[in-house]
TIMAR-251604 format. One record per residue (C-alpha): z, x, y; residue in three letters. Coordinates in steps of 0.2 Angstrom, whole numbers, plus 2048, in hexadecimal, padded with zeros to 3 digits. Each point is the difference from the previous one (the first is absolute). Layout:
<rolos>
[[Z, X, Y], 'ALA']
...
</rolos>
This chain:
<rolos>
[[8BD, 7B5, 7D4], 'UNK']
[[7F7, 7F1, 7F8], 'UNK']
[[80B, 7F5, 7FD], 'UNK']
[[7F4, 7F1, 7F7], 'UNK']
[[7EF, 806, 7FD], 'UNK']
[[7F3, 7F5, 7F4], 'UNK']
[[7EE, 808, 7F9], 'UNK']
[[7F2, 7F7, 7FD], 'UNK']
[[80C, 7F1, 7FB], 'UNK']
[[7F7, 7F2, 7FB], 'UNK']
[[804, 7EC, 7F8], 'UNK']
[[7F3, 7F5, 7FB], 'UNK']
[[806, 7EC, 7FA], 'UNK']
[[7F4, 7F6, 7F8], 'UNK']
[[7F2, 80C, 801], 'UNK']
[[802, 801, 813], 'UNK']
[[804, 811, 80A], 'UNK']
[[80D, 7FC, 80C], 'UNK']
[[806, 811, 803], 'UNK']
[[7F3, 80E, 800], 'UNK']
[[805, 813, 7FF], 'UNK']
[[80E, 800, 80B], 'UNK']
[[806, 811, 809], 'UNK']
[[80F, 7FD, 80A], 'UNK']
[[80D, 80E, 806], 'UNK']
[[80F, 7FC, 806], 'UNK']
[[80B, 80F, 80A], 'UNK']
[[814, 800, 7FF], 'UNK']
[[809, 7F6, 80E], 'UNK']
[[7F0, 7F7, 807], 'UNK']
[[7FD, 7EE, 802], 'UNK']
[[7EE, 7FB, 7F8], 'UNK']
[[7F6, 7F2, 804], 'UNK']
[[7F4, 7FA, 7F2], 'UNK']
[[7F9, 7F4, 80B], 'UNK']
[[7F1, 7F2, 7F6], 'UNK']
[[7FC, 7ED, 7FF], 'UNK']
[[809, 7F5, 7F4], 'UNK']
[[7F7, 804, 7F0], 'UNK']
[[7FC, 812, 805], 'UNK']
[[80A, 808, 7F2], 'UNK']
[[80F, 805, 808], 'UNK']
[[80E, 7F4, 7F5], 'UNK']
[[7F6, 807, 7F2], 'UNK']
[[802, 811, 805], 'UNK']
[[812, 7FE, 804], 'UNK']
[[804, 7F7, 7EF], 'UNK']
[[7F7, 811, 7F7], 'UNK']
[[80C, 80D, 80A], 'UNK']
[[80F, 7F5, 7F8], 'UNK']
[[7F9, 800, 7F1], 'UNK']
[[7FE, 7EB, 7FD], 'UNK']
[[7EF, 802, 7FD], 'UNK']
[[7F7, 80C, 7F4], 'UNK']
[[7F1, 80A, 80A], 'UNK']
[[7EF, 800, 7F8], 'UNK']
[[7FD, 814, 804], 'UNK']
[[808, 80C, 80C], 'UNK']
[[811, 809, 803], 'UNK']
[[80F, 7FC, 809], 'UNK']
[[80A, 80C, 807], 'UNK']
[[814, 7FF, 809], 'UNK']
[[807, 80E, 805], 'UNK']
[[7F3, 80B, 7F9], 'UNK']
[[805, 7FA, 7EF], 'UNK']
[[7F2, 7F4, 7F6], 'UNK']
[[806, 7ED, 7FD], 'UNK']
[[800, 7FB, 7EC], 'UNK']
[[7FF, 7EC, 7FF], 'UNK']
[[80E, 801, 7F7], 'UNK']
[[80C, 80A, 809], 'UNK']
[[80A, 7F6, 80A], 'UNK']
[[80C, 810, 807], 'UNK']
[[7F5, 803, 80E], 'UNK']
[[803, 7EF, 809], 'UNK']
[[812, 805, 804], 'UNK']
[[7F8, 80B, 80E], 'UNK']
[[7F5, 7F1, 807], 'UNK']
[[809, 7EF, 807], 'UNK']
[[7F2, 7F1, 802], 'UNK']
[[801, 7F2, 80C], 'UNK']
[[7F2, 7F2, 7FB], 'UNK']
[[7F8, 7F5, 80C], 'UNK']
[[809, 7F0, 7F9], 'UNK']
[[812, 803, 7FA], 'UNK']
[[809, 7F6, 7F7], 'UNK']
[[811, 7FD, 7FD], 'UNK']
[[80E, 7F7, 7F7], 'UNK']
[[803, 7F2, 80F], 'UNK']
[[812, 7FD, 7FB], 'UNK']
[[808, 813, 804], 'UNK']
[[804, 809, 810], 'UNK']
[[7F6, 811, 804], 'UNK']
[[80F, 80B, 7FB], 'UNK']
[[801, 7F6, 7EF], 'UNK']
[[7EF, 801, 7FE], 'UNK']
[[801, 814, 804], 'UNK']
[[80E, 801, 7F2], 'UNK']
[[7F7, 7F7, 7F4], 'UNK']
[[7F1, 80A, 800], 'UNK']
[[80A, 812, 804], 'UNK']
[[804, 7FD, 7EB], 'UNK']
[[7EE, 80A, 7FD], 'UNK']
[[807, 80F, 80A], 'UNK']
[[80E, 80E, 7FB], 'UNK']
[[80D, 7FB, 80D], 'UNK']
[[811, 800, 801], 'UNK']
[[807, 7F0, 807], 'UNK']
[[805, 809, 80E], 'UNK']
[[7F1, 807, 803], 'UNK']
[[7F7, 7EE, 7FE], 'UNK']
[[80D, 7F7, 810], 'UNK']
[[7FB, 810, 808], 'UNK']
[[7ED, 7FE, 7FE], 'UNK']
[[802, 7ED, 804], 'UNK']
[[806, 803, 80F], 'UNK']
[[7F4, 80C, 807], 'UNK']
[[7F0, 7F8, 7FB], 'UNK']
[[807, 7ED, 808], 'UNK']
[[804, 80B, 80F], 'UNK']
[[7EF, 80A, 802], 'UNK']
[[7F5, 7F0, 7FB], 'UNK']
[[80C, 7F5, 80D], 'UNK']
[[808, 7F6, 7F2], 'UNK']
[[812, 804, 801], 'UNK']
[[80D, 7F3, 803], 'UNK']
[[7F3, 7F1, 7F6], 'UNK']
[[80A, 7F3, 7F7], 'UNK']
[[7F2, 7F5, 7FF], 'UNK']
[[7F8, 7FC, 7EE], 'UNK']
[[7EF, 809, 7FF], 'UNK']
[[7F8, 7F0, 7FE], 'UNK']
[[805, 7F8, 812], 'UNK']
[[7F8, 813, 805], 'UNK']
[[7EF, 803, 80B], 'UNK']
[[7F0, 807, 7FC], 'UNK']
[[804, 810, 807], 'UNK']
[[811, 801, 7FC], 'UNK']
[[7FB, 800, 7EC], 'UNK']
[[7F5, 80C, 804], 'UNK']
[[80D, 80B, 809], 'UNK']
[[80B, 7FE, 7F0], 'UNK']
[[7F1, 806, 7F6], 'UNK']
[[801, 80E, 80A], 'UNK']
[[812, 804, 7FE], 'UNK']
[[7FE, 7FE, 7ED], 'UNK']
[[7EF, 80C, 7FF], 'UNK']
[[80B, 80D, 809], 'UNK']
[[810, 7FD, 7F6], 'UNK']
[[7FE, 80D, 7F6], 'UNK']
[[7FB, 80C, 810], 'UNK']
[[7EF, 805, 7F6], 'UNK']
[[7F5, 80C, 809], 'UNK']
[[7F0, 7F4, 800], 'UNK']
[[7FE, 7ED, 805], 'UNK']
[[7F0, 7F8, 7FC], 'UNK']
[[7FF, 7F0, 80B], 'UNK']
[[7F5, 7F2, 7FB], 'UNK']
[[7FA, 7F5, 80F], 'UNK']
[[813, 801, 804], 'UNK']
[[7F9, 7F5, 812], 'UNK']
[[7F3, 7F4, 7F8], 'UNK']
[[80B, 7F1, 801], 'UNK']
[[80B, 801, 80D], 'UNK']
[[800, 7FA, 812], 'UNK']
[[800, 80C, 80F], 'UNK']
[[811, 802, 801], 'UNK']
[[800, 808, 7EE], 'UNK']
[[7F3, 80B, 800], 'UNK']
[[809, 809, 80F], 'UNK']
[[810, 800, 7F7], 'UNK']
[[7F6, 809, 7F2], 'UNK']
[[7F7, 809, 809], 'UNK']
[[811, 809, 80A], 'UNK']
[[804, 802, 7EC], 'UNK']
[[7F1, 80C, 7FC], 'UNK']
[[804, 808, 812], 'UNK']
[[811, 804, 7FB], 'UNK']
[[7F9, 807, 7F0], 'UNK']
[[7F2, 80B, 805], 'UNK']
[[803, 811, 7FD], 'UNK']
[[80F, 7FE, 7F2], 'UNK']
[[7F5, 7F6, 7F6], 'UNK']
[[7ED, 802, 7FA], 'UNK']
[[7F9, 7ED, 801], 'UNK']
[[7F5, 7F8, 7F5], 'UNK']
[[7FB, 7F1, 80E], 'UNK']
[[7F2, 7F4, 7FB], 'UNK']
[[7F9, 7F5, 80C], 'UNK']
[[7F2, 7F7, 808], 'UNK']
[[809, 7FD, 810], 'UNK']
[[7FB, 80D, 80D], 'UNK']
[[80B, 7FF, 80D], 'UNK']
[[80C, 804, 7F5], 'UNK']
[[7F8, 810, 7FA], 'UNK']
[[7FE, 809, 80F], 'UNK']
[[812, 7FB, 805], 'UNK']
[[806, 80B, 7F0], 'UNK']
[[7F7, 808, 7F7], 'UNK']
[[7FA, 814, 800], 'UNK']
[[7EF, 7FD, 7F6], 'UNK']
[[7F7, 7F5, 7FA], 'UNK']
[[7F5, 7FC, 7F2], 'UNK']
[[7F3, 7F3, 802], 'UNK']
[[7FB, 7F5, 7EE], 'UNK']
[[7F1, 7F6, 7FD], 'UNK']
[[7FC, 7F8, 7F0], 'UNK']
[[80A, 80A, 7F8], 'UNK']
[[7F7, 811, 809], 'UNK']
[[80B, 80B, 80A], 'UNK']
[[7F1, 801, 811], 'UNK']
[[80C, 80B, 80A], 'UNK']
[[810, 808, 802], 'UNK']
[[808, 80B, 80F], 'UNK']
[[80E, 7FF, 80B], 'UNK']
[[801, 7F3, 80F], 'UNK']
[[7FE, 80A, 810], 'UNK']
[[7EF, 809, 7F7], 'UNK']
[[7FA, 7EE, 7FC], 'UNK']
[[802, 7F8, 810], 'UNK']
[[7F7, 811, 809], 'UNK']
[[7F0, 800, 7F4], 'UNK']
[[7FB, 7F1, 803], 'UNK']
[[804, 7FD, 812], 'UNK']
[[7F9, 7F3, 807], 'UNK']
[[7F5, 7FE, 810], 'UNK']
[[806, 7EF, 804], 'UNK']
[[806, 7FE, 813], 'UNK']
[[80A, 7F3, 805], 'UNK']
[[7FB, 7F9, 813], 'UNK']
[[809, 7F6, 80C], 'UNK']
[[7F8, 7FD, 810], 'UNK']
[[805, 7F2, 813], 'UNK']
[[7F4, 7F6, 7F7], 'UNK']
[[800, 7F3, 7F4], 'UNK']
[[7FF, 809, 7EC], 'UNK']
[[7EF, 7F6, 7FD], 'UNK']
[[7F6, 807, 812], 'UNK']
[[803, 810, 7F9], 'UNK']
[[7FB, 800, 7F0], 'UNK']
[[7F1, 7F6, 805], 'UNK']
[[7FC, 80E, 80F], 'UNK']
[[803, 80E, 7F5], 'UNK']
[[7F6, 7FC, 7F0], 'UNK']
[[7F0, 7FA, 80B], 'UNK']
[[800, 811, 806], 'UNK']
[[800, 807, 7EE], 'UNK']
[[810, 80C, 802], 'UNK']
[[80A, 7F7, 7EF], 'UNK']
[[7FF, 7F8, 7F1], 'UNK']
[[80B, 7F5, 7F4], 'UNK']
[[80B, 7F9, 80F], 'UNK']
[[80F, 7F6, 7FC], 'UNK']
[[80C, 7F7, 80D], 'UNK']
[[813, 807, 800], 'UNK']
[[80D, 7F9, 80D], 'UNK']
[[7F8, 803, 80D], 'UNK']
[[7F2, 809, 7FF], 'UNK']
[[7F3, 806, 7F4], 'UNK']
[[802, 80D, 7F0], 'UNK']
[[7EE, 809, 7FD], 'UNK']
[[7F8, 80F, 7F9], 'UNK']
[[7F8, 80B, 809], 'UNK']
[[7E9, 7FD, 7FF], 'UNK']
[[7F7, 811, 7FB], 'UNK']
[[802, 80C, 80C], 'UNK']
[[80A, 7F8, 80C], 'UNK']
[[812, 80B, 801], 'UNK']
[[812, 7F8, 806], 'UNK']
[[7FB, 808, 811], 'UNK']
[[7F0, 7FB, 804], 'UNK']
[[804, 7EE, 7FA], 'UNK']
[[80F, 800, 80D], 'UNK']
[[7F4, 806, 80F], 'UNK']
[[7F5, 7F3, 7FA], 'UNK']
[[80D, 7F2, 802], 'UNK']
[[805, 807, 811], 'UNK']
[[7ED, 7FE, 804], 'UNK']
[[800, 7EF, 7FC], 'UNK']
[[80F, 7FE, 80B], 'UNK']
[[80C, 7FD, 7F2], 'UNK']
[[812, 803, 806], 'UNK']
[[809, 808, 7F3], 'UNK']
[[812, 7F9, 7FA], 'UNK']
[[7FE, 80B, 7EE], 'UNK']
[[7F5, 80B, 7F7], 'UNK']
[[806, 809, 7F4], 'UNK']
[[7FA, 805, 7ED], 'UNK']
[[806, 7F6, 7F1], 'UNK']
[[80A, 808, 7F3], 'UNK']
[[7F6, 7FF, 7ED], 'UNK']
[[80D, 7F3, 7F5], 'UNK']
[[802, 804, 7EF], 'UNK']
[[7FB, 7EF, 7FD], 'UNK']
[[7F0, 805, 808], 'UNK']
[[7FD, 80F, 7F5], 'UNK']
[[804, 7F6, 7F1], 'UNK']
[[7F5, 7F2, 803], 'UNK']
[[7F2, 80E, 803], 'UNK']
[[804, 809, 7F1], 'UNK']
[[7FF, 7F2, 7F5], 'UNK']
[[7F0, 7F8, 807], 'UNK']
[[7F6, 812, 7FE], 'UNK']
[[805, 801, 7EB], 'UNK']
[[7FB, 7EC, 800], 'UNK']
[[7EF, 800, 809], 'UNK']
</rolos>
């Protein structure tokens, strides 16, 4: 089942396209990535789903259901962490969780109830401190708590890892985990490590143009790289000199201790390790060098560029 799905959504400001016939189609339960620079179109994108925004031409569709601008029912299905949240710096996160609960039809029960498990599954639970003495990544964990408040079916994520130090984004990042499955995620990012962590497809933006979609494992295979990573008894330099004067690589790179290179013409993994033996290379490691998304991203981009 789609859960979000856009056609030929498109938003101009100022005379200027930013977002260009967009197709995207999201399934139930899986965690998308809509992966882009900053400026590619994906907060603008984001903002149209939830409706802040009007859309220039192009439909919308939750749940199979068409959004109306105006219809605000269809948001109680979606909860929305953005990149930056901000907070009243004087309460606590179960205050804060009671104030806003005043939107939903809760009893109070059912609000100390719901308090307690969000704080619980974001690690929050026993904080008396102030939100405004709180971390990066522990306001981003309440904005998580409070997106999933309400227990809607879809959370749309807004560079929820942009800001915060190493030690945050893997906090987050178990969140998503834990998520994946009961959830469909709406994750925008332009952090890539983070995507392959996660995410079950991805969808690749570029100047507002959405230049490839497909699930992770099918990305990483079609465009496998021939990159070899070589370590040798000798110093990483000798090698790479002996190697590409004897024309067997190209665009060699240094790495630890040895060399990363692709593979020249003709020249396969096995006859470039017979060749090292016949230079009387002793081997530590050879071994082929998994394709990064990174990698993939970087060439994607460059191609619709040049």
């Amino acid at each position: 089942m789609e859960v979000i799905k856009t056609t030929n959504l498109t938003k101009s400001y100022n005379n200027v396209e930013v977002l260009k016939d967009l197709n995207l189609s999201i399934k139930q339960g899986e965690v998308y990535g809509f992966i882009g620079k900053n400026g590619a179109g994906k907060t603008t994108t984001i903002n149209l789903i939830l409706s802040l925004i009007s859309k220039d031409s192009g439909e919308i569709f939750i749940n199979s259901e068409a959004v109306v601008f105006t219809d605000q029912l269809y948001k109680k299905k979606i909860g929305y962490v953005p990149d930056v949240p901000v907070f009243p710096g004087y309460m606590r996160a179960r205050d804060y969780l009671r104030y806003t609960s005043d939107i939903f039809d809760l009893s109070k029960e059912e609000v100390t109830k719901r308090t307690k498990e969000v704080l619980e599954f974001v690690d929050l639970p026993n904080s008396n401190k102030k939100i405004s003495s709180y971390s990066r990544g522990m306001k981003q964990r309440l904005a998580i708590a409070q997106a999933l408040f309400h227990d809607p079916d879809i959370l749309i994520m807004d560079e929820p890892t942009s800001a915060l130090d190493p030690i945050g984004r893997n906090d987050v990042m178990n969140i998503i985990y834990k998520l994946k499955g009961n959830k469909t995620i709406f994750y925008s990012t332009h952090i890539l490590d983070d995507v392959e962590r996660v995410c079950d497809r991805i969808g690749i933006l570029n100047e507002g143009v959405l230049i490839y979609e497909s699930n992770i494992d099918d990305i990483l295979d079609n465009f496998y790289s021939d990159k070899i990573y070589i370590e040798t008894q000798n110093e990483a330099k000798l090698v790479m000199k002996k190697i590409v004067s004897n024309n067997l690589i190209k665009d060699v790179t240094i790495s630890n201790n040895g060399i990363i290179c692709k593979l020249n013409g003709d020249i396969d993994s096995n006859t470039l390790l017979n060749k090292l033996i016949q230079l009387d290379e002793k081997i530590v490691e050879y071994k082929k060098v998994k394709t990064s998304l990174e990698d993939i991203f970087i060439r994607l981009t460059n191609e619709r560029t040049s």
